[in-house]
C-alpha positions as CSV (number, residue, x, y, z in Angstrom):
1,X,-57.5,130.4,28.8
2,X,-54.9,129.8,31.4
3,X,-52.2,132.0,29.4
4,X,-49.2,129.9,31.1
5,X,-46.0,130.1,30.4
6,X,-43.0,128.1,31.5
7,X,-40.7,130.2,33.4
8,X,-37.2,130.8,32.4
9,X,-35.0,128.0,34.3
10,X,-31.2,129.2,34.0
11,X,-28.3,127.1,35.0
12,X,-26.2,129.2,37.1
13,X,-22.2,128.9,35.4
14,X,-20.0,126.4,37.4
15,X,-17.2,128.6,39.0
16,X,-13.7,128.4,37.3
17,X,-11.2,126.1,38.8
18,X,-8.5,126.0,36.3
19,X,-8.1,122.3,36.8
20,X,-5.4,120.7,34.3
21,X,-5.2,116.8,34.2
22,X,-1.5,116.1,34.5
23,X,0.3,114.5,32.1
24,X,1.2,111.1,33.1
25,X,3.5,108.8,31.1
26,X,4.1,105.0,31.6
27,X,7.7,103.9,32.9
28,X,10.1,102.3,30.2
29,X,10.0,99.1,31.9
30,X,12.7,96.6,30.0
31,X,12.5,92.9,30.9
32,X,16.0,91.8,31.6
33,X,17.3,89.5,29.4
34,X,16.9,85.7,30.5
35,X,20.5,83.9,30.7
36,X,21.4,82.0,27.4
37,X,20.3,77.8,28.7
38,X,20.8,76.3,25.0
39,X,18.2,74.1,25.9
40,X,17.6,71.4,23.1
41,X,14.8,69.2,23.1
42,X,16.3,65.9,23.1
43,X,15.9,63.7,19.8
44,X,13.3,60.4,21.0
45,X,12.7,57.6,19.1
46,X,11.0,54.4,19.9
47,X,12.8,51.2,20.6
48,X,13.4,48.9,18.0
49,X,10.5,46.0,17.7
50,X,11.3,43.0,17.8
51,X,11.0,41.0,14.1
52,X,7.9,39.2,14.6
53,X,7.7,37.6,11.4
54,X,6.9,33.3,11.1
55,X,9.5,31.2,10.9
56,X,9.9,29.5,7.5
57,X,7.8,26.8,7.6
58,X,9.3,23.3,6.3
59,X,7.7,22.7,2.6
60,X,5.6,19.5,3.5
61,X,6.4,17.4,0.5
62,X,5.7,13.9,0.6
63,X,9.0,12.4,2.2
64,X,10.8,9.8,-0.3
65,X,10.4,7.0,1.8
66,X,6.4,7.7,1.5
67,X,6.5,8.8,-1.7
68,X,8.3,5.8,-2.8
69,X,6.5,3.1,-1.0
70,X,3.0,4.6,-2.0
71,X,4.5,4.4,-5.9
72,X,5.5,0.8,-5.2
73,X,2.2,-0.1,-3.7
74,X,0.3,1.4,-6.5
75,X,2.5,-0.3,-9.1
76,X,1.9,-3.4,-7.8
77,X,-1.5,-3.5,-7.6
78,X,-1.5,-2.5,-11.4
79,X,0.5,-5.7,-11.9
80,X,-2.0,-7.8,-9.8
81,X,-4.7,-6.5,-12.0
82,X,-2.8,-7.1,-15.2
83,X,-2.0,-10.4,-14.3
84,X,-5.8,-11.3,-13.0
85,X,-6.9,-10.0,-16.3
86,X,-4.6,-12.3,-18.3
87,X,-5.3,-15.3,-16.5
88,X,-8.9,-14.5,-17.2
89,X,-7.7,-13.8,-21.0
90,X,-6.1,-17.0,-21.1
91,X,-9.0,-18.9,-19.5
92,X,-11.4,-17.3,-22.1
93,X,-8.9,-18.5,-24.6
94,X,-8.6,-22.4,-23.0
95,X,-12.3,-22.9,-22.7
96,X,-13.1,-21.1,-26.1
97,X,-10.2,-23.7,-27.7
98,X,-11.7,-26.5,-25.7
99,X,-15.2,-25.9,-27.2
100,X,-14.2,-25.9,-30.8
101,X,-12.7,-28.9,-30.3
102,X,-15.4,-30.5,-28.6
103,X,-17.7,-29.0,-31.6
104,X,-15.3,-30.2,-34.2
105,X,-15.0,-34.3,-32.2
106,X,-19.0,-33.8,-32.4
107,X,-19.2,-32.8,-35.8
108,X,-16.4,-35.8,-37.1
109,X,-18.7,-38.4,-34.9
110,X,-21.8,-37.0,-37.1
111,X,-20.4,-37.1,-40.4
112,X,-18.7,-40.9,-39.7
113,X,-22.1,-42.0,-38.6
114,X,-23.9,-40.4,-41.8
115,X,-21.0,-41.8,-44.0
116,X,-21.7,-45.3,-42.7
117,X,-25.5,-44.6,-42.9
118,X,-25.2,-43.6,-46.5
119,X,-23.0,-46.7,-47.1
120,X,-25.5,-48.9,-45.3
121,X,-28.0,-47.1,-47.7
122,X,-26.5,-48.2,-50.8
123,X,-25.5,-51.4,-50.1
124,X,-29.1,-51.6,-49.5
125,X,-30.0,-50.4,-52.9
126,X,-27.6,-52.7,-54.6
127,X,-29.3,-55.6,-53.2
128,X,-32.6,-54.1,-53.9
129,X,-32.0,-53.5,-57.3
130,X,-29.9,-57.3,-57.4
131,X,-33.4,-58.8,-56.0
132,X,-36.0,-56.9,-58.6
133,X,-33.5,-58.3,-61.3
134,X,-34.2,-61.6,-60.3
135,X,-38.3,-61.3,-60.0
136,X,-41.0,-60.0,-57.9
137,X,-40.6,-63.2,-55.4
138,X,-37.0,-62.9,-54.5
139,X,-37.9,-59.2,-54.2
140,X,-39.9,-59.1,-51.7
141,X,-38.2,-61.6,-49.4
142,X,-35.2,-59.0,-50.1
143,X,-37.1,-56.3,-48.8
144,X,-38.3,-58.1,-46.0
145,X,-35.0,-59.8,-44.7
146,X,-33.4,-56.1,-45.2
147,X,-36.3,-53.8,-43.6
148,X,-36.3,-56.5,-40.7
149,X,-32.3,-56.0,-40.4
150,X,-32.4,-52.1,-40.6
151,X,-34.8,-52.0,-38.1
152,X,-32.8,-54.0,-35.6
153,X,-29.6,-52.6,-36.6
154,X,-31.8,-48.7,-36.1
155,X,-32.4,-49.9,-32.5
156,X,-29.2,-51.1,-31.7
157,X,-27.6,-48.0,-32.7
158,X,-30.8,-45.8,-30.9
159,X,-30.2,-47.9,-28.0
160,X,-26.2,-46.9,-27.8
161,X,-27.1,-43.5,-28.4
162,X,-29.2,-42.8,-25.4
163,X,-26.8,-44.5,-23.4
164,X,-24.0,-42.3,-24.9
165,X,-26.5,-39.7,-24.3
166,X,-27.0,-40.4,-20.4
167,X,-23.7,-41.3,-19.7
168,X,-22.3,-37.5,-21.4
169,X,-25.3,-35.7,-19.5
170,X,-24.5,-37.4,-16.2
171,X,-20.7,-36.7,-16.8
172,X,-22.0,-32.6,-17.9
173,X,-23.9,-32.4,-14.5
174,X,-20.7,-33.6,-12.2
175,X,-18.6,-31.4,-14.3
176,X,-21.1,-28.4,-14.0
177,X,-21.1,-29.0,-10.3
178,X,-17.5,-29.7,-9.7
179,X,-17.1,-25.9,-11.6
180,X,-19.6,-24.5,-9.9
181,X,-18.4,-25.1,-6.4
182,X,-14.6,-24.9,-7.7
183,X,-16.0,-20.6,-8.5
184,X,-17.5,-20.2,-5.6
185,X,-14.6,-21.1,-3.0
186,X,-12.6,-18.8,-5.8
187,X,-15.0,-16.2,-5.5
188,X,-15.1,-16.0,-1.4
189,X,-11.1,-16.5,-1.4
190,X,-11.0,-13.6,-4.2
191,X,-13.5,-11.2,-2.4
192,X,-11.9,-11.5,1.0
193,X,-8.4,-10.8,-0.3
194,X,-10.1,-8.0,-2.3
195,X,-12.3,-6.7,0.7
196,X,-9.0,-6.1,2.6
197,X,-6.6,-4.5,-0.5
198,X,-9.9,-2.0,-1.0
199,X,-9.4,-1.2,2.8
200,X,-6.1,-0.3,2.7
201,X,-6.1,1.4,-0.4
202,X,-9.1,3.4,1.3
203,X,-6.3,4.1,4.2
204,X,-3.5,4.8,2.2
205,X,-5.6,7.4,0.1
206,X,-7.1,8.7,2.9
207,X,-3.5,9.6,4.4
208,X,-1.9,10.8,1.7
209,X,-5.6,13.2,1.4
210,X,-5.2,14.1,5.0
211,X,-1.2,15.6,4.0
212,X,-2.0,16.8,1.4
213,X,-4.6,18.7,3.0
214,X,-1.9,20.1,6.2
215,X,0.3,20.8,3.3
216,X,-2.7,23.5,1.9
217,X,-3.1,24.5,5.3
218,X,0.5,25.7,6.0
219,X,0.8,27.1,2.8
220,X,-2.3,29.1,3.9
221,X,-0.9,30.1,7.7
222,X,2.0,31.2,5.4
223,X,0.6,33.6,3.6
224,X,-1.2,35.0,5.8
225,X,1.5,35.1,8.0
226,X,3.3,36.9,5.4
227,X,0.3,39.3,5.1
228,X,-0.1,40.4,8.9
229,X,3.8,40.9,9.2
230,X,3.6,43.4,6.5
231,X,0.8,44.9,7.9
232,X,2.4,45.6,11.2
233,X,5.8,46.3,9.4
234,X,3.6,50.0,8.2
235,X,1.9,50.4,11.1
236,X,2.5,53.7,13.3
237,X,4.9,52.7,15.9
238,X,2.8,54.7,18.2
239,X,-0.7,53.3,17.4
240,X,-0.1,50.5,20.0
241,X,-4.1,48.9,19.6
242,X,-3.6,48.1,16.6
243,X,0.2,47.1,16.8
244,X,-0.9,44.5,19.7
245,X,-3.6,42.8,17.4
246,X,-1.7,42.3,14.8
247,X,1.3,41.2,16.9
248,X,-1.4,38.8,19.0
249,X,-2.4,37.8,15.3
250,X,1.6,36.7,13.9
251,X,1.9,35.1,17.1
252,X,-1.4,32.6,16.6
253,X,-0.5,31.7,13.3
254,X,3.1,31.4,13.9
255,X,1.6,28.5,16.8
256,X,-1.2,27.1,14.4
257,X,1.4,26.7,11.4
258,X,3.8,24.7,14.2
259,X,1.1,22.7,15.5
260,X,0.2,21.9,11.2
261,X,3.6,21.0,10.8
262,X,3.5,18.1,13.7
263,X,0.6,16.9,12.4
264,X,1.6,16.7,8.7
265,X,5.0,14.4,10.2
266,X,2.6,12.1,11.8
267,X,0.3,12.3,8.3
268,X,4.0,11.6,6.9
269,X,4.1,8.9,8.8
270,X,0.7,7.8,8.4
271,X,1.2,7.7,4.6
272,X,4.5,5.5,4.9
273,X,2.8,3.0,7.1
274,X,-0.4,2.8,5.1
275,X,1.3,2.3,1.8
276,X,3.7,-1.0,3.8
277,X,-0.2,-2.1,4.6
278,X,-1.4,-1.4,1.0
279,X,1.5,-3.3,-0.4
280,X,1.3,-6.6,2.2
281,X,-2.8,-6.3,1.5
282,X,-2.0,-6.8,-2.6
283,X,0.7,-9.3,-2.4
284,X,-2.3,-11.1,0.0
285,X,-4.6,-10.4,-2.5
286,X,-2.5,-11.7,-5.8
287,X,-1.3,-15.2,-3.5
288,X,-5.0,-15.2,-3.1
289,X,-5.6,-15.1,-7.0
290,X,-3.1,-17.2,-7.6
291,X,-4.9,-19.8,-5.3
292,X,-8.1,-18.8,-6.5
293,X,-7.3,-19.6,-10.4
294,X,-5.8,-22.7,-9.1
295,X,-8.7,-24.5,-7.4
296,X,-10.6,-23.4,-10.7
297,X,-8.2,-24.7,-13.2
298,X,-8.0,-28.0,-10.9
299,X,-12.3,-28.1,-11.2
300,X,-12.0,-27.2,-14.8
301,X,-9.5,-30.2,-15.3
302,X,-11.1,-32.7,-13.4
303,X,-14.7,-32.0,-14.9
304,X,-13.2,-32.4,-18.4
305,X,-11.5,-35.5,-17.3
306,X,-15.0,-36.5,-16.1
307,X,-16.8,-35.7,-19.5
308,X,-13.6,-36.8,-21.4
309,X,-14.2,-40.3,-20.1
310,X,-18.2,-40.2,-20.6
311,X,-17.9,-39.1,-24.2
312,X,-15.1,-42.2,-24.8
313,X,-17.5,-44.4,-23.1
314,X,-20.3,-43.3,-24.7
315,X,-18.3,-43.4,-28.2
316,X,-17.3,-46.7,-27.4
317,X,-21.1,-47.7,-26.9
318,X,-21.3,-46.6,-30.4
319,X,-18.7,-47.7,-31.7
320,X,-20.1,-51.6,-30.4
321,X,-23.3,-50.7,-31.7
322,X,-22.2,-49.8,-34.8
323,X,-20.4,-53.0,-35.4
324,X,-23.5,-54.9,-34.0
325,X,-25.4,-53.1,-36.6
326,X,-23.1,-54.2,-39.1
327,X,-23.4,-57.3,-38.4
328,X,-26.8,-57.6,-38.4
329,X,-26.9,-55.8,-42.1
330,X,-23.8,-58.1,-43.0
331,X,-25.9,-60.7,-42.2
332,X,-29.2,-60.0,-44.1
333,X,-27.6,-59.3,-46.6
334,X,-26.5,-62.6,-46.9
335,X,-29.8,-63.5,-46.1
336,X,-31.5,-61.8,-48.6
337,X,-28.0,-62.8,-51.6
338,X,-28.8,-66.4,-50.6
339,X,-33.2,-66.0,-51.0
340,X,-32.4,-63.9,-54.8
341,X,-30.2,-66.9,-55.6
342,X,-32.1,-69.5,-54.5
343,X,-35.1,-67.9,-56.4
344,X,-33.2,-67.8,-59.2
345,X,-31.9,-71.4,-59.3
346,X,-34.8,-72.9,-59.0
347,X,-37.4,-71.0,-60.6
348,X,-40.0,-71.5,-57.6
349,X,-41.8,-68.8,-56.0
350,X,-40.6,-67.9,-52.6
351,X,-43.4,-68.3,-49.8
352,X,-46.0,-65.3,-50.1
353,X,-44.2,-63.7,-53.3
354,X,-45.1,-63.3,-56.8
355,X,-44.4,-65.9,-60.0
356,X,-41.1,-63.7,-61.8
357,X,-38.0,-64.4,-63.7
358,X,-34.6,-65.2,-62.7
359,X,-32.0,-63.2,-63.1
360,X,-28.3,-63.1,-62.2
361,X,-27.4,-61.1,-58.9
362,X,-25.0,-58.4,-59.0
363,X,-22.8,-58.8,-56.5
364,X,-22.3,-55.8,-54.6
């Protein structure tokens, strides 16, 4: 046990000084009063822009001049159409008139030969009925002097026929030909004249396409033209970026709508130039049909004067071998009036025929 004990530790008292902290007060300090400057801050505003807006651009109408001559040209090569498609009309009409008649001159030739073929017939039949009447012998001499005559008179007439028939088909051929040839020249005049109105109205269109398209084009630059103006109209005067684009951007469509405007003059231009082409190409083109329809009418009228003539010839071959017939008939018959008589005037029987009565002949 160590029994300690911390001593007692006393603080010995500070000796009185009877110190007093002064009082201390700040100075009034007053700032003097600044002079009176009446200072205004001056009123700013920004210069007045100048208008940037596009010039009106011209309205790119066709000019009358253009207009007029493309109206003209297209007129016109209506009328050269119309009047192509009548003179084919009236063509169709000729030759369809042409080949009725030919049809009806064919059929009239048919029925006069069957009319004189039936006449031939029953003269025929009077004598063979006159010869039977006066008896088997004079009968059959009838039959032969008349079968001997028909078969002459048959050739005579076949023989004209195929003639006739050469002669038409040779005279068909030439005509076939000269219509042929007469087409062709009118098809290669036709086809040129045409090959050159189809250019120029491939020009003409094209033109007019090409102002109508700068017309679309300014009418576009317009509007957005219109657009950008009012765009930089509201913007912040003091946001100068975007001020200088869009000013940059009024200023490079106000140069591409001046530089669609001279090119839709010269597509102006173009257009009144193409249509004077368009109109010299058709008034080529219908002088051209005119010439063409000429050498075919010309072909067409030669080769019908060509058959014309083969068909009189050939009618006139059987015309001759009609009357050569005739005569032939004409004259069995008085072959074969003379053998019944004689038959019956005497009785006898002719050479190689039968014993039979007389009998009066009928005279046809």
């Amino acid at each position: 046990s160590t029994d300690f004990k911390v001593p007692d530790f006393k603080v010995p008292a500070m000796p009185s000084t009877d110190f007093k902290v002064p009082d201390f007060k700040v100075p009034d300090l007053k700032v003097p009063a600044m002079p009176s400057t009446d200072f205004k801050v001056p009123s700013f505003s920004m210069p007045a822009m100048p208008d940037l807006k596009l010039p009106d651009a011209p309205e790119m109408k066709l000019p009358p001049a253009a207009d007029k001559a493309a109206d003209d040209a297209a007129a016109k090569a209506a009328a050269v159409k119309a009047k192509a498609k009548e003179a084919e009309e009236a063509k169709a009409v000729k030759d369809a008139a042409a080949q009725r008649a030919a049809a009806d001159k064919a059929k009239a030739a048919e029925e006069a030969k069957a009319a004189a073929a039936k006449q031939r017939a029953a003269r025929e039949e009077e004598l063979r009925a006159a010869a039977a009447a006066s008896g088997d012998g004079a009968s059959e001499e009838v039959q032969r002097i008349l079968a001997s005559a028909k078969a002459e008179s048959e050739q005579v007439v076949a023989d004209a026929s195929a003639a006739g028939r050469q002669l038409t088909s040779a005279a068909k051929a030439e005509a076939g030909a000269l219509t042929s040839e007469a087409a062709s020249k009118a098809s290669a005049i036709r086809s040129q004249a045409e090959g050159v109105a189809s250019a120029a109205r491939r020009e003409a269109s094209g033109a007019k396409s090409e102002l109508s398209s700068l017309r679309s084009e300014i009418a576009s630059l317009e509007q957005r033209g219109a657009a950008t103006q009012a765009e930089y109209d509201k913007t912040f005067f003091l946001n100068f970026g975007k001020r200088g684009e869009l000013k940059d951007e009024v200023k490079r469509l106000k140069d591409d709508a001046a530089r669609a405007t001279k090119k839709a003059d010269k597509a102006a231009k173009a257009v009144d130039k193409t249509a004077g082409d368009l109109e010299k190409a058709e008034a080529s083109a219908a002088k051209a049909g005119e010439q063409a329809a000429k050498i075919e009418a010309d072909a067409a009228a030669k080769a019908a004067k060509v058959t014309a003539e083969a068909e009189k010839q050939a009618a006139a071959l059987s015309k001759k071998a009609e009357g050569e017939a005739a005569k032939v008939l004409k004259s069995a018959e008085s072959k074969a009036k003379a053998a019944a008589k004689a038959a019956s005037s005497s009785g006898s029987v002719l050479p190689g025929a039968a014993v039979g009565g007389a009998s009066k002949i009928v005279k046809p």
